[in-house]
C-alpha positions in Angstrom: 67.4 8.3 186.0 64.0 7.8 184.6 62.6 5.3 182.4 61.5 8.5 180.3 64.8 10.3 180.9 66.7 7.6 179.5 64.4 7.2 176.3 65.2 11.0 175.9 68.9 10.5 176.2 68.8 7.3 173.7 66.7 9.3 171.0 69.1 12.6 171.3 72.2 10.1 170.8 70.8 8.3 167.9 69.5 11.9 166.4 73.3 13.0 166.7 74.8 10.1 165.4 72.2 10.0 162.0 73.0 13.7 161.3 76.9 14.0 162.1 78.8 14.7 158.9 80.5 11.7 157.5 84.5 11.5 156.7 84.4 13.1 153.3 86.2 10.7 150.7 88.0 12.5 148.2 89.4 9.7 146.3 91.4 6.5 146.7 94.0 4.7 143.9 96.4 2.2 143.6 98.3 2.3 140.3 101.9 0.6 139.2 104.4 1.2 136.9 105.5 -1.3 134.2 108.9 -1.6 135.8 107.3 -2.8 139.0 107.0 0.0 141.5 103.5 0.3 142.8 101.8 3.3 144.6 98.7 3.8 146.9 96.9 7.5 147.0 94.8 7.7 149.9 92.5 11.0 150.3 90.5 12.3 152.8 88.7 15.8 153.2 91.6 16.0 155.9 94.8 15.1 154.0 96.2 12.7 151.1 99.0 10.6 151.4 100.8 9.0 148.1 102.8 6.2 149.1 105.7 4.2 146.8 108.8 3.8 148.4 108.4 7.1 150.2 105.1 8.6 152.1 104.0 11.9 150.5 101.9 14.2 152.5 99.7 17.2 151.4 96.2 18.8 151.6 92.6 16.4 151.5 89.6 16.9 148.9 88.9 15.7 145.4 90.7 18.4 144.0 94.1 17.2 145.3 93.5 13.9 145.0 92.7 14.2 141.0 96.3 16.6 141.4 98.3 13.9 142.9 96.6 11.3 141.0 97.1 12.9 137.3 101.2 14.0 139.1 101.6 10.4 139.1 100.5 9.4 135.9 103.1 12.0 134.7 105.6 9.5 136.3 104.6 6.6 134.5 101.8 4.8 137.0 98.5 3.7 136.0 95.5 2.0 137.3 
């Protein structure tokens, strides 16, 4: 491989790498109840997981993540 080759190769990585999409963040939380319980929402464009106790799964984006957040709230956790 060249010296001009590899320049080529080097410059096409680092053109990919500065234009691939980042992991869309949709929204993190941790939040506890008076009683004591606590909880951790976790989203991603991919997926959220709410987890107290037990691991709730469900669809990713901001959308959900306000959902599951405000759902919790209804249950008595807070930031």
């Amino acid at each position: 491989m060249s010296k001009y080759s590899k320049l080529t190769a080097a410059a096409s990585l680092v053109a990919a790498l500065a234009f691939a999409p980042a992991p869309a963040l949709a929204g993190d939380a941790t939040m506890a109840r008076p009683d004591g319980p606590q909880l951790k929402i976790n989203c991603r464009g991919s997926g959220c997981t709410g987890k107290w106790g037990i691991v709730e799964k469900g669809p990713g984006g901001s959308k959900n993540f306000k959902k599951l957040k405000a759902k919790y709230e209804g249950m008595g956790f807070s930031n």
